[in-house]
C-alpha positions in Angstrom: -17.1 -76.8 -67.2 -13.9 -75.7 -69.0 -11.4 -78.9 -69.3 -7.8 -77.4 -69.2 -5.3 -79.1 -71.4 -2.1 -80.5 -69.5 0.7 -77.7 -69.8 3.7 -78.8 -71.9 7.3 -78.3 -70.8 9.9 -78.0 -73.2 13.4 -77.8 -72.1 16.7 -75.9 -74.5 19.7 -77.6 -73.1 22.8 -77.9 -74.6 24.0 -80.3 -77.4 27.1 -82.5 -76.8 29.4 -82.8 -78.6 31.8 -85.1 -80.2 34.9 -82.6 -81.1 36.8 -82.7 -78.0 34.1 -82.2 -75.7 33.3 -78.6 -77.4 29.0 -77.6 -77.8 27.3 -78.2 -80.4 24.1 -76.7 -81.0 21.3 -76.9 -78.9 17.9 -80.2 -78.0 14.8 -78.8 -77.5 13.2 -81.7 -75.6 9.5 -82.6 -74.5 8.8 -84.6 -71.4 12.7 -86.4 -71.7 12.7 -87.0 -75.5 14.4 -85.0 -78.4 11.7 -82.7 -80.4 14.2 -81.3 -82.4 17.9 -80.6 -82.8 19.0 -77.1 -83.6 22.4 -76.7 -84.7 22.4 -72.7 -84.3 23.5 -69.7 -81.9 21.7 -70.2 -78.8 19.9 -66.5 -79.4 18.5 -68.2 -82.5 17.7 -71.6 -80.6 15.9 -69.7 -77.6 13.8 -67.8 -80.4 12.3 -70.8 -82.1 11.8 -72.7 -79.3 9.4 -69.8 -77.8 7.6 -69.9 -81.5 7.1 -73.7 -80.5 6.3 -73.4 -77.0 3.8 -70.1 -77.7 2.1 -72.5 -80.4 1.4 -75.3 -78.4 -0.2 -73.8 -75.6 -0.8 -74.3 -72.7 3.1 -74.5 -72.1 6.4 -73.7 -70.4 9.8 -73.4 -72.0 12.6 -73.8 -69.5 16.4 -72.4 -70.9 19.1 -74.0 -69.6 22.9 -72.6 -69.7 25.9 -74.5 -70.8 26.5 -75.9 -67.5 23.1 -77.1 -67.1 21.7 -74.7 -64.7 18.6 -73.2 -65.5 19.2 -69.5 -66.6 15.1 -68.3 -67.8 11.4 -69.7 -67.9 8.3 -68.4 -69.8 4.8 -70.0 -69.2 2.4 -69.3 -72.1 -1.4 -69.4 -71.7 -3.3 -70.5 -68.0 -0.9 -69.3 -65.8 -1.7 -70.7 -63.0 -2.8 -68.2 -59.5 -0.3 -66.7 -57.8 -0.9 -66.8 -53.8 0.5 -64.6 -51.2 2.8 -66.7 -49.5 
C-alpha cells in the first residue's frame, strides 16, 4: 500500500509595512508561520513560491491579493478525485 504524504499549503500574502501603512514585499507562509520573506514585485514573489511549492510536493500554493482575498490556487502532485456533484 502506497502511504501518501500530507499535502503542504503555502500561502503569498502581503507584507506590512511600516512606511505609512504602504506594502512591502510579500510572506510566503507554511501552516501560519513565516517560510520566507520576499521583498520583490509580486510577479517575482508568485514565481518562486511555485519553484517552492512544485519542490515540495505533494502541495498547494494559495495567492492572496493586497486586500487579502484569495485571487489563484495551484495544487501540485495527488490531486485529489474530482466527483460529479
Amino acid at each position: 500500500m502506497k502511504k501518501t504524504s500530507e499535502r503542504k499549503s503555502y500561502h503569498l500574502v502581503p507584507a506590512k509595512g511600516t512606511d505609512r501603512g504602504k506594502q512591502r514585499g510579500w510572506l510566503l507562509k507554511l501552516r501560519g508561520r513565516v517560510v520566507r520573506y520576499l521583498p520583490i514585485k509580486k510577479r517575482e514573489a508568485v514565481a518562486f513560491a511555485r519553484v517552492m511549492a512544485m519542490a515540495n510536493r505533494p502541495s498547494q500554493l494559495v495567492i492572496h491579493s493586497i486586500n487579502g482575498r484569495i485571487e489563484n490556487e495551484w495544487t501540485y502532485g495527488d490531486d485529489p478525485s474530482r466527483y460529479r456533484g
